[in-house]
C-alpha positions as CSV (number, residue, x, y, z in Angstrom):
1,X,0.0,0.0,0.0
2,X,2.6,2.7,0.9
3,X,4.5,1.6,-2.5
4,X,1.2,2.5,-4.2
5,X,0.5,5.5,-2.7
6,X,4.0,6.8,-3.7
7,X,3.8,5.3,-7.3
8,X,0.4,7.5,-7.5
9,X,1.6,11.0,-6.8
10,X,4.9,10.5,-9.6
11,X,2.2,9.3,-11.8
12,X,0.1,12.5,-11.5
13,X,3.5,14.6,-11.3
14,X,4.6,13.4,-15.1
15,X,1.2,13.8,-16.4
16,X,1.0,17.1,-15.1
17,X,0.9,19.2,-18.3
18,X,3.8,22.6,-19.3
19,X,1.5,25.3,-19.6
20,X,4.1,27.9,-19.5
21,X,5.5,25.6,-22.5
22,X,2.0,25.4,-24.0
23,X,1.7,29.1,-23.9
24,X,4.9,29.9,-25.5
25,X,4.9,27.2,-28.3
26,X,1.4,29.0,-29.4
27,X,2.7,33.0,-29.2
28,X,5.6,31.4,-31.6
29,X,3.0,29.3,-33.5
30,X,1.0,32.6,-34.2
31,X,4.4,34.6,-34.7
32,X,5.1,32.3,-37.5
33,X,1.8,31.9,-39.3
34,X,0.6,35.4,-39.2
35,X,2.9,36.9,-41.9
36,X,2.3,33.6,-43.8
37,X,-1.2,34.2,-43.7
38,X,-1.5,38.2,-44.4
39,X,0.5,37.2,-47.8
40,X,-1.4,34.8,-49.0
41,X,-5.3,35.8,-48.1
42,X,-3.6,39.7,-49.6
43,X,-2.2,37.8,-52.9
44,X,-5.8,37.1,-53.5
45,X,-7.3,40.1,-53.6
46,X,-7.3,42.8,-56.5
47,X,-5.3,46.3,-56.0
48,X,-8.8,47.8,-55.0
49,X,-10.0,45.5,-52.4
50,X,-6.2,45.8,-50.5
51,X,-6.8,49.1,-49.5
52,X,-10.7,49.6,-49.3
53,X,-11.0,46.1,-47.2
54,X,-9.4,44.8,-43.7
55,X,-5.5,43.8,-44.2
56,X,-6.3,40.7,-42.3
57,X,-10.1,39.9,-43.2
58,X,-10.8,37.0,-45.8
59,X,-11.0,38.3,-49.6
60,X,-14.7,38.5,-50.3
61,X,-14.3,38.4,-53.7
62,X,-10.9,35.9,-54.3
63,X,-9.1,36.4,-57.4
64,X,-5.7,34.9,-59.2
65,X,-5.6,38.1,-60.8
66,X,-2.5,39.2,-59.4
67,X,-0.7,36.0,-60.4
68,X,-1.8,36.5,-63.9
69,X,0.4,39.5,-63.7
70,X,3.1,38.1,-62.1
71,X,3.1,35.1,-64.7
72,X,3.0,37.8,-67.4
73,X,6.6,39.1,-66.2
74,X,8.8,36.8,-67.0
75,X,8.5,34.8,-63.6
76,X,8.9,31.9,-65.4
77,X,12.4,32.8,-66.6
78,X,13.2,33.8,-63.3
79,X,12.0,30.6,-62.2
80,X,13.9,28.4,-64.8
81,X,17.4,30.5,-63.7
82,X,17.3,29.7,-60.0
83,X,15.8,26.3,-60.5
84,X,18.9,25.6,-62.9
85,X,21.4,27.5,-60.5
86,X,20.3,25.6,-57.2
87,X,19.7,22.1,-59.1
88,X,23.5,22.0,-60.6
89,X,25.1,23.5,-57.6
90,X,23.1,21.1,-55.2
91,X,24.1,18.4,-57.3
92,X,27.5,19.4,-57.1
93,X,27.6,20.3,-53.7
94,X,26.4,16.8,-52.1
95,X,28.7,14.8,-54.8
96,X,31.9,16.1,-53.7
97,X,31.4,16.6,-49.9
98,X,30.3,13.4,-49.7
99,X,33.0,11.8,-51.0
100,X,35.3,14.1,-48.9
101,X,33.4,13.1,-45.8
102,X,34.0,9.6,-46.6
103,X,37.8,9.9,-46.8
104,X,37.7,12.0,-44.1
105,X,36.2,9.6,-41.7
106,X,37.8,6.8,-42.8
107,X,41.3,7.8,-42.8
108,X,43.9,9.6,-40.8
109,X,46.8,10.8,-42.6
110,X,47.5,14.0,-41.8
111,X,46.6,15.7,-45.3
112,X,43.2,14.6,-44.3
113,X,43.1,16.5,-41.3
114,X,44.8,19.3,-42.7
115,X,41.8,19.2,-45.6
116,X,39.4,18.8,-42.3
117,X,40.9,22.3,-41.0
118,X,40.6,24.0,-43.6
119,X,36.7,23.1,-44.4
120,X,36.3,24.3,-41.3
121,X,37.8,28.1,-41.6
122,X,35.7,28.0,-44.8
123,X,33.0,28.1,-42.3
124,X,34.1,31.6,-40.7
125,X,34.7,33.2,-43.8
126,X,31.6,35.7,-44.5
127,X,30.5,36.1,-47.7
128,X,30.9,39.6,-47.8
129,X,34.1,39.8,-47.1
130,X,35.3,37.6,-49.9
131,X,33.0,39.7,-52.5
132,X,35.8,41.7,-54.0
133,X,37.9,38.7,-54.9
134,X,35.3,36.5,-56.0
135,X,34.3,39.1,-58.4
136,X,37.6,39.6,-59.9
137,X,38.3,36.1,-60.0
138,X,34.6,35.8,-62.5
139,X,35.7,38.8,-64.4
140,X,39.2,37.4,-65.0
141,X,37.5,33.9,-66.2
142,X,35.1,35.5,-68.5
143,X,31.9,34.4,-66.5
144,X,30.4,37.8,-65.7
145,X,27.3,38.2,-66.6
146,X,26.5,34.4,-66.9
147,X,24.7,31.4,-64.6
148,X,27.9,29.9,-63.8
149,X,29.2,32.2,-62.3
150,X,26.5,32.3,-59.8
151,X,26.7,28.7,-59.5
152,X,30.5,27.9,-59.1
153,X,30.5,30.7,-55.6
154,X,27.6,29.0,-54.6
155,X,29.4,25.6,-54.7
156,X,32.7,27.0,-53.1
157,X,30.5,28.7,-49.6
158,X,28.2,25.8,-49.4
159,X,30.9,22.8,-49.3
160,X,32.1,23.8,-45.9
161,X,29.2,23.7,-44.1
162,X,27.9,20.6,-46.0
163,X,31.2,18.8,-45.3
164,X,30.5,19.6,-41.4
165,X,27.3,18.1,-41.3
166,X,27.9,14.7,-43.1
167,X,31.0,14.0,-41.3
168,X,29.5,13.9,-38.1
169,X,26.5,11.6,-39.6
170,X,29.0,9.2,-41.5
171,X,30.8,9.0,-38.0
172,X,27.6,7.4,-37.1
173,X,27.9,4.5,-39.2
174,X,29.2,1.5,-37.3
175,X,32.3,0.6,-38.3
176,X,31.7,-3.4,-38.2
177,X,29.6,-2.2,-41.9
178,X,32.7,-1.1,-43.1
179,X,34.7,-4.4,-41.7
180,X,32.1,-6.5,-43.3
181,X,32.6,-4.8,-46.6
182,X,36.3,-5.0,-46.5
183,X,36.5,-8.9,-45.8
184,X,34.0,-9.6,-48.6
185,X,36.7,-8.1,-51.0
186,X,34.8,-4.8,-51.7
187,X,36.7,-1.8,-52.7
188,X,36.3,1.9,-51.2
189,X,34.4,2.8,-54.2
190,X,32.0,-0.2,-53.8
191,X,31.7,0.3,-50.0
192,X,31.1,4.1,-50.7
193,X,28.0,3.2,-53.6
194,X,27.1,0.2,-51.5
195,X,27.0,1.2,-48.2
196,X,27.4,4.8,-47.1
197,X,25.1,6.2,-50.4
198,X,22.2,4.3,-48.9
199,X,22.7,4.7,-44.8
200,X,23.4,8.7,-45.8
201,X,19.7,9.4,-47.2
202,X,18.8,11.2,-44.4
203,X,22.0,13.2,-44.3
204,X,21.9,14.1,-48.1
205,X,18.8,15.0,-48.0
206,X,19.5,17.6,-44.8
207,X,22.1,19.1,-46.5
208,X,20.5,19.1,-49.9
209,X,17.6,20.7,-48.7
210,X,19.7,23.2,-46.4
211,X,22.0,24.5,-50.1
212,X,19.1,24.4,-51.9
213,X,17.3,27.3,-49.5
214,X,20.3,29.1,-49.5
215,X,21.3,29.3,-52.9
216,X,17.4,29.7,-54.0
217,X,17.1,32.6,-51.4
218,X,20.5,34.3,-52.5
219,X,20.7,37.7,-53.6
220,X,23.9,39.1,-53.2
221,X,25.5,37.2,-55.7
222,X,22.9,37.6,-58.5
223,X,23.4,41.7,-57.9
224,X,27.2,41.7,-58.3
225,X,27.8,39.0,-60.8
226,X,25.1,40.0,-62.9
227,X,23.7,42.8,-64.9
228,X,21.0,41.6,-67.7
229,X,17.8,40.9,-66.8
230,X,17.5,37.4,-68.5
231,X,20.5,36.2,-66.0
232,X,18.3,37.3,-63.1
233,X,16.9,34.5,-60.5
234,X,14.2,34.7,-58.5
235,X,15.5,37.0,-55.0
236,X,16.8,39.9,-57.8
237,X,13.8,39.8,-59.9
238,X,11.5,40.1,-56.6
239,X,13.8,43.2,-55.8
240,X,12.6,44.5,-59.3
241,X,8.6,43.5,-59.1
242,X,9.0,45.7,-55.8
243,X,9.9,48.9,-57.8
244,X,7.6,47.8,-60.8
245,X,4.6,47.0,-59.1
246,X,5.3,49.4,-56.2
247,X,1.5,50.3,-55.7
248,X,0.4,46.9,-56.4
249,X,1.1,45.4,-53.2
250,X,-1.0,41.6,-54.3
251,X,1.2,41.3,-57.4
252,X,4.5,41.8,-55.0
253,X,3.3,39.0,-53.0
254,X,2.0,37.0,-55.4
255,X,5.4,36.7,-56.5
256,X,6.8,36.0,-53.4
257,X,4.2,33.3,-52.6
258,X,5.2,31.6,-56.1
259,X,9.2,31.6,-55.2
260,X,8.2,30.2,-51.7
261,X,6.3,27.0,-53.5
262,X,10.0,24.6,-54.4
263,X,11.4,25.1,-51.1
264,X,8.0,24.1,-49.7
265,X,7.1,21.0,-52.1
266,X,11.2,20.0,-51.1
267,X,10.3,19.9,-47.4
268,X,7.5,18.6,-47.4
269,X,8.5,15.3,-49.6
270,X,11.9,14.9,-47.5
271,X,10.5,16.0,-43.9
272,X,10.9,13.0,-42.4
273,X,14.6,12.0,-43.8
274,X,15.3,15.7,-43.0
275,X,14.0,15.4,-39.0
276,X,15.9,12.1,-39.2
277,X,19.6,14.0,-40.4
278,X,19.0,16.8,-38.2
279,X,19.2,14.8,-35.3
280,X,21.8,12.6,-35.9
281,X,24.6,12.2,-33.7
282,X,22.3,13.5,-30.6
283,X,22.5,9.8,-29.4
284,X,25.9,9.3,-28.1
């Protein structure tokens, strides 16, 4: 009986529920869906209704209108240019920090760790600080002006950072897989397709997802290494639908809405391999 009546009050203490937590997690739940939802109720509503009607009431009368006129600007183009920038330098991205993880983790010379050192100052360089030389180094290689040379930058600032993340996920690959591989004969090339491409889909897809949001959301490079407006990619040309359709506040976010919708799609097909690389490591 005494046991019982001392299991009873723990029970009732962890069942007890956070409602400071509670309280917080909905003040940031609101924080984060109330600008979501003021640009995509104001999206659907024409010029006329935005400032006769409530900023945050429901559109009475609904209309795509505003994407019509977004479409009719070339969003498309803009589209195609930062879906070709962020697919190739993705692509390239996850291919060779992968590999460089791999060697990385499995061996210990002391070029490796030097190579490990210096991903890791790569990390503490700004961009902004390195905008000078990397735009003489585009001019001097005749790539001004042109998608690669928003794409080979892009490459350069996110290896570091991707490097980081899949070394400490490949670290937490047991190395009895690696044994096993090695006394069935297998090379480091078949261990590498065989074993550590499939185990890393959580990590790849992280990391893929991660350099995909920052090179689809970066501006800085498009507006130094480029001038014409059929080189633009989506961040510039929403800088330019701001001055064009400066009183048409639905057609701005209309836009902005539309460049939102890949990142979105990308998370929401690789959420759960994307929870599941986030967290790796957090075990040990």
């Amino acid at each position: 009986m005494a046991q019982a009546s001392v299991a009873r009050p723990r029970m009732r203490k962890r069942q007890r529920p956070n409602v400071v937590g509670g309280l917080l997690g909905f003040f940031w739940l609101v924080l984060i869906i109330g600008p979501i939802y003021y640009v995509v109720i104001t999206s659907l509503k024409d010029q006329a209704d935005y400032y006769s009607s409530n900023a945050l009431g429901i559109p009475t009368n609904p209309t795509l209108r505003a994407y019509r006129i977004v479409l009719q600007n070339d969003f498309l183009h803009y589209f195609i240019n930062s879906l070709i920038v962020a697919v190739v330098t993705v692509a390239v991205v996850v291919a060779i920090s992968l590999m460089a993880s791999y060697v990385i983790v499995r061996r210990s010379s002391r070029i490796v760790h030097l190579s490990q050192r210096v991903f890791l100052l790569g990390i503490a360089i700004p961009i902004q600080a390195t905008i000078v030389p990397v735009y003489y180094l585009i001019v001097q290689l005749h790539l001004y002006d042109t998608l690669p040379a928003l794409i080979l930058p892009g490459i350069a600032f996110a290896i570091p950072i991707t490097v980081l993340i899949l070394v400490n996920y490949l670290r937490d690959i047991p190395n009895e897989l690696y044994d096993s591989m090695h006394a069935d004969g297998a090379s480091d090339w078949r261990t590498f397709i065989s074993l550590v491409l499939p185990l890393s889909k959580p990590a790849i897809t992280t990391v893929a997802i991660y350099d995909a949001l920052n090179c689809w959301n970066g501006f800085l490079f498009p507006l130094i290494l480029t001038q014409s407006e059929d080189k633009r990619t989506l961040p510039l040309s929403l800088w330019s639908y701001q001055g064009e359709f400066n009183s048409d506040i639905p057609a701005v976010l209309a836009a902005i809405v539309l460049s939102c919708l890949p990142i979105l799609a990308a998370y929401i097909i690789g959420r759960r391999q994307l929870v599941a690389g986030l967290t790796a490591g957090f075990g040990k």
